[in-house]
C-alpha positions in Angstrom: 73.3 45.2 -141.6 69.9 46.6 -140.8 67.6 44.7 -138.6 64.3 46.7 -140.3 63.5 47.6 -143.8 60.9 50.6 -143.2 61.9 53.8 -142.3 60.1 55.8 -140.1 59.3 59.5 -141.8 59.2 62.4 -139.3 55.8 63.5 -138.6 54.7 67.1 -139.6 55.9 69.8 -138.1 53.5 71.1 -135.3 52.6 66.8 -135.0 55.0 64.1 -132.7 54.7 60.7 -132.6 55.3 58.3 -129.5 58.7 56.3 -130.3 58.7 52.7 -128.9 62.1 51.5 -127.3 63.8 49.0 -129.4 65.3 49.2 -132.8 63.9 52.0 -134.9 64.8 53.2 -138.3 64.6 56.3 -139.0 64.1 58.6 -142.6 66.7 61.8 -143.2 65.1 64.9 -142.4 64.9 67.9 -144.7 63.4 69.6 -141.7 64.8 69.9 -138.4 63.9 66.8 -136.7 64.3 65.6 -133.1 63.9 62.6 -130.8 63.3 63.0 -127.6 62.7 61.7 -123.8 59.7 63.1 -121.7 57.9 61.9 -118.4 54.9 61.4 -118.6 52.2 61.8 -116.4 48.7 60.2 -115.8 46.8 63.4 -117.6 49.9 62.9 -120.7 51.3 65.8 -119.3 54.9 66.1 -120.6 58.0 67.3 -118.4 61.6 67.0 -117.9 61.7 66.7 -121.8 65.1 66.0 -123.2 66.8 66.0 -126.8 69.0 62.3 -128.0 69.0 62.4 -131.4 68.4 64.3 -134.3 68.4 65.5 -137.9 68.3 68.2 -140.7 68.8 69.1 -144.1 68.6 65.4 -145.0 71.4 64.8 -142.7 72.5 61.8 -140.9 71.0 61.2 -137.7 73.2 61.9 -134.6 73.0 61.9 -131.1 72.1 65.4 -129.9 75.2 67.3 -127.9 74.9 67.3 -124.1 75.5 64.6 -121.7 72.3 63.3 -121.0 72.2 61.9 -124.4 75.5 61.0 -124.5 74.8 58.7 -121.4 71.2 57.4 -122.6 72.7 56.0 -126.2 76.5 55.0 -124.6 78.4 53.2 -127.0 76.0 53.0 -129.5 76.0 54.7 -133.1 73.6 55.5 -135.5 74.3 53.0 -138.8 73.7 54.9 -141.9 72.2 52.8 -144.4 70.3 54.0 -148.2 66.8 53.8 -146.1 67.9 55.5 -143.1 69.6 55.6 -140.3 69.2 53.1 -137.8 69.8 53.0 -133.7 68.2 51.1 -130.8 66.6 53.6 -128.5 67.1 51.5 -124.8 64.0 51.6 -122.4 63.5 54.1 -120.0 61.6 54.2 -116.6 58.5 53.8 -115.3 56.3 56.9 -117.0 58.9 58.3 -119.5 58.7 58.2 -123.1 60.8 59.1 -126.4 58.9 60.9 -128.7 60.0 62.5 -132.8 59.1 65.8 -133.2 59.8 68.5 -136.5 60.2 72.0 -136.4 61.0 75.2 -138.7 64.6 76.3 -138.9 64.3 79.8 -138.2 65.1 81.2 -141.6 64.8 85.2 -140.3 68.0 87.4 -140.0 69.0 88.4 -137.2 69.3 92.0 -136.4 72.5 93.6 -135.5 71.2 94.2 -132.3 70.0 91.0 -131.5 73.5 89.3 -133.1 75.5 91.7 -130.7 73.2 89.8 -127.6 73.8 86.2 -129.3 77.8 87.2 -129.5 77.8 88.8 -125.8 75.9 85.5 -124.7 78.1 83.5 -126.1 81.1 84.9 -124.5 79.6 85.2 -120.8 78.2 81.1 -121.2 81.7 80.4 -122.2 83.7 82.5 -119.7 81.6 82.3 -116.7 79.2 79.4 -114.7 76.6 80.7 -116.3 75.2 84.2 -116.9 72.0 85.9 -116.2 69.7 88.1 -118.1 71.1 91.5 -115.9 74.9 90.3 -116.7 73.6 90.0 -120.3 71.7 93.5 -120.4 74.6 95.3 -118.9 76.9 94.5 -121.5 78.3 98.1 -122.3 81.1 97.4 -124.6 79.8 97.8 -128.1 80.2 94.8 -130.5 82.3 92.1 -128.7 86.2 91.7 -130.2 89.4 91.2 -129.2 89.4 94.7 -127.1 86.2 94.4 -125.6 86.9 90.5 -124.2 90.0 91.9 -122.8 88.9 94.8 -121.7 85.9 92.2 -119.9 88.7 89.9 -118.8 90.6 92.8 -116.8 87.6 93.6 -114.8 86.7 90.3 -113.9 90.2 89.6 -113.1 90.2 93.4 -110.8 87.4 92.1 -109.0 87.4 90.6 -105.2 88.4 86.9 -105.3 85.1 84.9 -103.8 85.0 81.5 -102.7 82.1 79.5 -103.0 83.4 76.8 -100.2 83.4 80.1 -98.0 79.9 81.3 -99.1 78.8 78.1 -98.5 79.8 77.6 -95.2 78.7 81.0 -94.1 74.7 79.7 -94.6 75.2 75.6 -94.2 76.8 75.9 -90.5 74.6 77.4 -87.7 77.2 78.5 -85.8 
């Protein structure tokens, strides 16, 4: 059962409201609506901002992917109830806040060059530790598919092994 009656309606986009820890339910949002956890400083400067929940479409409300939020709202789920959806956001530390936030969903097609970059992107963030803007700009492949991810595998595979243990130890020990 809910522990509040009133649901709390996402604020305009462009507008975000400060969220109190605690129980808080919250309104489906036709717009893409997001919680989130910022520190604060004495000016009201906002940094290290990150996502825990959201919703869109008049979707549910759900804890955003990634593990930060994953650990903040552990073992806790949103209940889904005709008003809203309901969660208890737990405190955080000294000078960080949660704050509710809407945006636009971008609603503008892609390009078929900028989908090729998004689909390269993709593959090199899946494949690799992480890729770079050069990795991404010298994609020379064409359109990524079956051949051209092979074809990408076999190089990296052709390449010199490198360890990182051995690059690291090359600049950590002075001798």
């Amino acid at each position: 059962m809910p522990t509040l009656s009133t649901a709390l309606t996402c604020p305009p986009v462009g507008q975000y409201l400060e969220l109190s820890a605690g129980p808080v339910m919250l309104e489906r949002s036709s717009t893409l609506c997001i919680i989130t956890k910022a520190d604060v400083d004495s000016n009201g400067i906002q940094s290290e901002v990150a996502p825990v929940a959201r919703s869109s479409n008049n979707g549910d409300w759900e804890k955003h992917a990634g593990d930060f939020a994953e650990g903040l709202l552990y073992g806790q789920e949103f209940g889904d109830y005709p008003a809203g959806c309901q969660i208890t956001l737990p405190p955080l530390g000294p000078g960080q806040k949660y704050f509710i936030a809407s945006y636009v969903e971008s609603s503008r097609r892609l390009n078929a060059v900028e989908e090729e970059k998004k689909a390269v992107a993709r593959l090199l963030e899946q494949a690799t530790f992480g890729t770079t803007l050069t990795e991404l700009n010298e994609w020379n492949k064409g359109p990524v598919s079956n051949e051209t991810v092979a074809e990408w595998i076999r190089e990296q595979m052709a390449l010199p092994v490198t360890s990182h243990r051995e690059y690291f130890r090359r600049r950590a020990n002075p001798r």
